[in-house]
C-alpha positions as semicolon CSV with decimal commas, in nm:
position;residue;x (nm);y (nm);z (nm)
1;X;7,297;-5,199;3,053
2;X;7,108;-4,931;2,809
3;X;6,773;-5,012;2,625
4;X;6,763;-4,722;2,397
5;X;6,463;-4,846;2,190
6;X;6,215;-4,775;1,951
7;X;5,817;-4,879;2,055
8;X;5,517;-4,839;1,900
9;X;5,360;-4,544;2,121
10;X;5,346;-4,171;2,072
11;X;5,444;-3,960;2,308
12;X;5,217;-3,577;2,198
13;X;5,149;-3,683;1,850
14;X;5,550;-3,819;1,819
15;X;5,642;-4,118;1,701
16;X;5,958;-4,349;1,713
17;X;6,018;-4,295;1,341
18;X;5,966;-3,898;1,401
19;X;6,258;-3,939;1,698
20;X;6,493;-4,236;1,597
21;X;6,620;-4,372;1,287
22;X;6,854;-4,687;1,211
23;X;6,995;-4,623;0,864
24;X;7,217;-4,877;0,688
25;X;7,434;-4,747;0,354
26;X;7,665;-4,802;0,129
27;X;7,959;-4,560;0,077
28;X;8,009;-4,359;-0,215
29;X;8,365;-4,180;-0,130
30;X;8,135;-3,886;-0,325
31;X;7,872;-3,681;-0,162
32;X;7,539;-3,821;-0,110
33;X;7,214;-3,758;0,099
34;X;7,069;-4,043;0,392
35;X;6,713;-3,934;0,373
36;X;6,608;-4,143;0,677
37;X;6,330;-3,910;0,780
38;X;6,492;-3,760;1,084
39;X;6,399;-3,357;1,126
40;X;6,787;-3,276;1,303
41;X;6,772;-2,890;1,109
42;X;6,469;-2,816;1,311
43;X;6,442;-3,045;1,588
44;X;6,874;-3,106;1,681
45;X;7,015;-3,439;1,755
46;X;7,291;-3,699;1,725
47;X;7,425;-3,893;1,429
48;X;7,625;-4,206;1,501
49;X;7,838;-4,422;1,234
50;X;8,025;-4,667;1,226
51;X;8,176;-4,875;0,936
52;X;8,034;-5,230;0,929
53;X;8,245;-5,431;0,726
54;X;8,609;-5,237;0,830
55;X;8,820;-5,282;1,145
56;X;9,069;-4,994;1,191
57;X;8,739;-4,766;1,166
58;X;8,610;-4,545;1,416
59;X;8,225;-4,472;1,574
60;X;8,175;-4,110;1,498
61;X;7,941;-3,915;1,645
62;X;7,807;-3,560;1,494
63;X;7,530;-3,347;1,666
64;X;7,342;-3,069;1,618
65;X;7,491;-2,869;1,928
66;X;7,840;-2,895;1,807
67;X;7,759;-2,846;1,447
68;X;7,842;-3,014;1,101
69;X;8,200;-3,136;1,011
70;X;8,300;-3,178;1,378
71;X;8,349;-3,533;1,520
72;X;8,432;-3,723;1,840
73;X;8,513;-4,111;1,855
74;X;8,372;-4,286;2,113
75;X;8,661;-4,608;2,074
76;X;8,911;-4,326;2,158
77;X;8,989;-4,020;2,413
78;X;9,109;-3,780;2,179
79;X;8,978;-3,410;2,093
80;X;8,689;-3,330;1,912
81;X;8,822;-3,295;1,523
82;X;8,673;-3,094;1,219
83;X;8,666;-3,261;0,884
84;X;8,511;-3,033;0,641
85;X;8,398;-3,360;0,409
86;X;8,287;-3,595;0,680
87;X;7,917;-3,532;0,748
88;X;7,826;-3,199;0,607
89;X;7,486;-3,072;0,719
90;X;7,173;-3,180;0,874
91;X;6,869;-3,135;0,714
92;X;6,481;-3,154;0,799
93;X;6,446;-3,546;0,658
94;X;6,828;-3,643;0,615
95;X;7,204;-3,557;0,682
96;X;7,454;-3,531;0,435
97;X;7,772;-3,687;0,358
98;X;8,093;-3,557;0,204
99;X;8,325;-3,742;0,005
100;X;8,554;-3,849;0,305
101;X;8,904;-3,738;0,228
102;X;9,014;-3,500;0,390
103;X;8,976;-3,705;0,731
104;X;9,201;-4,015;0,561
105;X;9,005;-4,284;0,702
106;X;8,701;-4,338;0,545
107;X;8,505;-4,363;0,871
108;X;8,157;-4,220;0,696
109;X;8,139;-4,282;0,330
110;X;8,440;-4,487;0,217
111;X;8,338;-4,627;-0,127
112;X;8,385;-4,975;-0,088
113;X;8,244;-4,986;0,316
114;X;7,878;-5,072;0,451
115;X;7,779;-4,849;0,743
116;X;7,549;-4,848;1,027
117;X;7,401;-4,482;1,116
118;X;7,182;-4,448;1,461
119;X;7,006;-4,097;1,451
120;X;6,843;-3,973;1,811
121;X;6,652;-3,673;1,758
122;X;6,607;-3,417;2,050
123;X;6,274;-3,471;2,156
124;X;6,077;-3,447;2,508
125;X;6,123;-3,749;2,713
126;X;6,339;-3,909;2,469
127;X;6,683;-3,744;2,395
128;X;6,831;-3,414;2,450
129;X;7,200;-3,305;2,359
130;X;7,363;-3,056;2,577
131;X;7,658;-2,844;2,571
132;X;7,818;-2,649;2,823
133;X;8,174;-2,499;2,954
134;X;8,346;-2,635;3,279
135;X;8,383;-2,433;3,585
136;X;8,613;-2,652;3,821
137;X;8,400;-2,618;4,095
138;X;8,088;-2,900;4,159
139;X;7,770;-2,793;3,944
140;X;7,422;-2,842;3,787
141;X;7,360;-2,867;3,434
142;X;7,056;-2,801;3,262
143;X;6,855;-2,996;3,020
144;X;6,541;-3,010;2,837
145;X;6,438;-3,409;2,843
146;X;6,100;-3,280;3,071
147;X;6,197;-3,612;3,266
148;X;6,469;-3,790;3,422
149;X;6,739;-3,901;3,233
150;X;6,832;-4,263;3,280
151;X;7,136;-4,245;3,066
152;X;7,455;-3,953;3,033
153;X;7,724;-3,963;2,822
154;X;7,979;-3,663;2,821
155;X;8,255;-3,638;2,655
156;X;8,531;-3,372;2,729
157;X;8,598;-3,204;2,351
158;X;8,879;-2,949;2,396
159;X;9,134;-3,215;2,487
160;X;9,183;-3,546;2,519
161;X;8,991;-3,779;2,809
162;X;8,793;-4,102;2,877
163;X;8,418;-4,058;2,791
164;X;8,188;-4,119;3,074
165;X;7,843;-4,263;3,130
166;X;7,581;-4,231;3,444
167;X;7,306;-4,462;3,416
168;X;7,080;-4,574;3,641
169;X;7,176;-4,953;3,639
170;X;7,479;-4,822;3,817
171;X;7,516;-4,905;4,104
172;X;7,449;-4,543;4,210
173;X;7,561;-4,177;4,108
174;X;7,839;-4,254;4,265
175;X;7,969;-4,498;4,016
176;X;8,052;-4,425;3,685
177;X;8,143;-4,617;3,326
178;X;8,353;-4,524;2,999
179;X;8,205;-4,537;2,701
180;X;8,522;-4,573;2,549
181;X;8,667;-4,866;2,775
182;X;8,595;-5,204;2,901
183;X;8,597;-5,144;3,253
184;X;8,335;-5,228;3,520
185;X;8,150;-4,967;3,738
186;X;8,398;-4,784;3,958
187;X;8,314;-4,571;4,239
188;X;8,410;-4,192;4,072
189;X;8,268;-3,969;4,335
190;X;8,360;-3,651;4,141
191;X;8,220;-3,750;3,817
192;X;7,850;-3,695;3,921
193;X;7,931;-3,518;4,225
194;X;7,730;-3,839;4,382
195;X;7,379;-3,677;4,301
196;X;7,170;-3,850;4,091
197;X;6,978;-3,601;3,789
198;X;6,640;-3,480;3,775
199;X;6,396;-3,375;3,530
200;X;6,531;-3,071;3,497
201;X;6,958;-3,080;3,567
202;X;7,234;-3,355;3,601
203;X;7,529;-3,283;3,886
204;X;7,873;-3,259;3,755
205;X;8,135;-3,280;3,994
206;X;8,553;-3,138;4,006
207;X;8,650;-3,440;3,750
208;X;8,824;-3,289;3,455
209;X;8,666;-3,531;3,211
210;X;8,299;-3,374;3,259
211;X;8,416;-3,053;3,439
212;X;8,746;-2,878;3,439
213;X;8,771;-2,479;3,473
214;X;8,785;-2,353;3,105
215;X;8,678;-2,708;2,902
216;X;8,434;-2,773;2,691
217;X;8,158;-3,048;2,667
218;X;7,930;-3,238;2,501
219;X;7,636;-3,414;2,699
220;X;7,398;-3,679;2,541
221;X;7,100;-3,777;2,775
222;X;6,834;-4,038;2,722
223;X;6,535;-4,019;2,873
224;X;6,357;-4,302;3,119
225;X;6,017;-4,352;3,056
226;X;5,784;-4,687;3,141
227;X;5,480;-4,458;3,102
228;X;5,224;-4,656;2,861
229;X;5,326;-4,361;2,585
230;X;5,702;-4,420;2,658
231;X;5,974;-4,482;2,391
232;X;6,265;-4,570;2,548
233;X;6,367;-4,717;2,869
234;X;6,714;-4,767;3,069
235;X;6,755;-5,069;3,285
236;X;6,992;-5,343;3,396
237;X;6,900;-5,723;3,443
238;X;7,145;-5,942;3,608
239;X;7,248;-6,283;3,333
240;X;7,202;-6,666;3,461
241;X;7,280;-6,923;3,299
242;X;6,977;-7,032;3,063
243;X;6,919;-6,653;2,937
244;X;6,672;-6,381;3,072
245;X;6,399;-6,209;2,980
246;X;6,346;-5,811;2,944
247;X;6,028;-5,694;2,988
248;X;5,972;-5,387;2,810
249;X;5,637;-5,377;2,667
250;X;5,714;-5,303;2,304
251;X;5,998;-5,457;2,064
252;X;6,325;-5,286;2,064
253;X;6,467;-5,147;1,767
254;X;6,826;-5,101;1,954
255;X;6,988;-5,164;2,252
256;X;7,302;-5,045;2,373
257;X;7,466;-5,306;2,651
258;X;7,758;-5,339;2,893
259;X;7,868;-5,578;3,144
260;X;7,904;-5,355;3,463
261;X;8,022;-5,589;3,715
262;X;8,335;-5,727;3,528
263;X;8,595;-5,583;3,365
264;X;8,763;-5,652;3,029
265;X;8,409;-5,693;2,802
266;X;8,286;-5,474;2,508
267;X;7,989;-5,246;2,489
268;X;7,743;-5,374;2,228
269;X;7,485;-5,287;1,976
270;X;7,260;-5,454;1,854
271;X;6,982;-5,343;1,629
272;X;6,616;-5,474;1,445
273;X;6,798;-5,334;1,087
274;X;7,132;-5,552;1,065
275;X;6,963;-5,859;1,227
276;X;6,792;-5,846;1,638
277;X;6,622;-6,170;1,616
278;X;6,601;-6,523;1,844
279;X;6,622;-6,755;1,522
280;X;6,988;-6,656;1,410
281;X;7,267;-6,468;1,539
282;X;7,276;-6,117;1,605
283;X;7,492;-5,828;1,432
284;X;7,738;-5,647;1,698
285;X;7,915;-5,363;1,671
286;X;8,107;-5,187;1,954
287;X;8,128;-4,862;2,058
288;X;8,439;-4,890;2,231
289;X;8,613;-5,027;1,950
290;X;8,734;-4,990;1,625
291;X;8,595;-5,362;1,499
292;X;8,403;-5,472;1,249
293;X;8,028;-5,576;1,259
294;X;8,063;-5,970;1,423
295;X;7,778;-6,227;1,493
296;X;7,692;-6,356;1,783
């Protein structure tokens, strides 16, 4: 399971609402601004949506390091696409949104949707977004967290492939997870090359979905850190019967969460903004699927 989470601590004078942002909208299906506070011009990061209130629509993910207009799905394996009226540019407090045509699905800014929007801005010991071309042969890859990642997630963008996921409630690095799937852990020797990352690179092994000779990639990496100043942490807790408790140290904003040891269940979100509380039921939405927002 991933605790990617907002505290109340500064890490260097930065704060969770400098870093992270959960934004809820409404479409417009014309342009408008989400002024969410988020510096992604000068800082980089990742933008996340998904549609609340539609099935049939996708999570799509823009970032900084791939530029505006282009768009991966993490509910599907297909290519990275372009749609020059999906989000349009990221700006020092805000991205902006196109009118949503051209794509045909109204994944962003549909006029009569509700959306969710997670932003995760590059930052030291936090979140750093990484791209990089695939050599075939078993590799490092560099990073800028400043810390050791307790969360990956690459996605191949040139062609079509599963998305994958190290974390460190895996079993080990030699296990891997789709983002896109429901599996369990499986053992995937060549997706990490069986090397756990360090503060400074993650391993990449021969597996064409994080490494082929010639492809392209896109790495997202969360950072790790229980320090007293720490804003996000990565863990996994093991479910009985009458519920568990996390201890964290501050209250989450988000959490991203997966059943590793059984196949056939959903990832989850939840989040503080459409409803995170233990007096009514909580607001999911899944990356791995197309669904709309259900309670729980």
């Amino acid at each position: 399971s991933s605790d990617l989470s907002g505290g109340t601590a500064a890490i260097a004078a930065t704060y969770v609402d400098d870093v992270f942002s959960t934004w809820l909208y409404t479409g417009t299906g014309s342009t408008q601004t989400i002024n969410n506070g988020i510096d992604l011009a000068g800082k980089g990061g990742l933008v996340w949506i998904k549609s609340r209130n539609t099935a049939g629509t996708s999570n799509t993910l823009f970032d900084t390091a791939r530029g505006a207009t282009k768009y991966l799905n993490s509910n599907a394996t297909g290519t990275q696409g372009t749609a020059s009226d999906t989000l349009t540019s990221f700006g020092s407090s805000s991205f902006s949104l196109g009118a949503d045509s051209v794509q045909g699905y109204g994944d962003v800014n549909d006029a009569s949707r509700t959306y969710a929007s997670w932003t995760f801005r590059k930052a030291a010991k936090f979140f750093d977004v990484v791209t990089y071309t695939g050599t075939g042969s078993a590799r490092t890859i560099a990073h800028n967290l400043g810390s050791t990642p307790g969360c990956i997630i690459v996605k191949r963008t040139d062609t079509a492939g599963n998305w994958q996921v190290y974390h460190n409630g895996l079993t080990s690095a030699a296990y891997s997870i789709q983002l896109n799937l429901t599996n369990a852990q499986a053992s995937a020797t060549t997706v990490w090359n069986s090397t756990a990352p360090t503060s400074s690179v993650f391993s990449v092994g021969t597996d064409a979905t994080v490494n082929a000779s010639g492809g392209t990639y896109v790495a997202y990496l969360f950072a790790h850190d229980t320090s007293s100043t720490g804003l996000i942490q990565c863990g996994s807790f093991t479910q009985v019967s009458a519920g568990i408790d996390v201890t964290l140290g501050w209250e989450p904003q988000y959490i991203l969460y997966k059943d590793i040891g059984s196949g056939g269940y959903d990832w989850q979100i939840i989040d503080s903004m459409r409803g995170f509380t233990t007096s009514t039921a909580d607001k999911l939405l899944q990356p791995n699927t197309s669904a709309a927002e259900s309670s729980n």
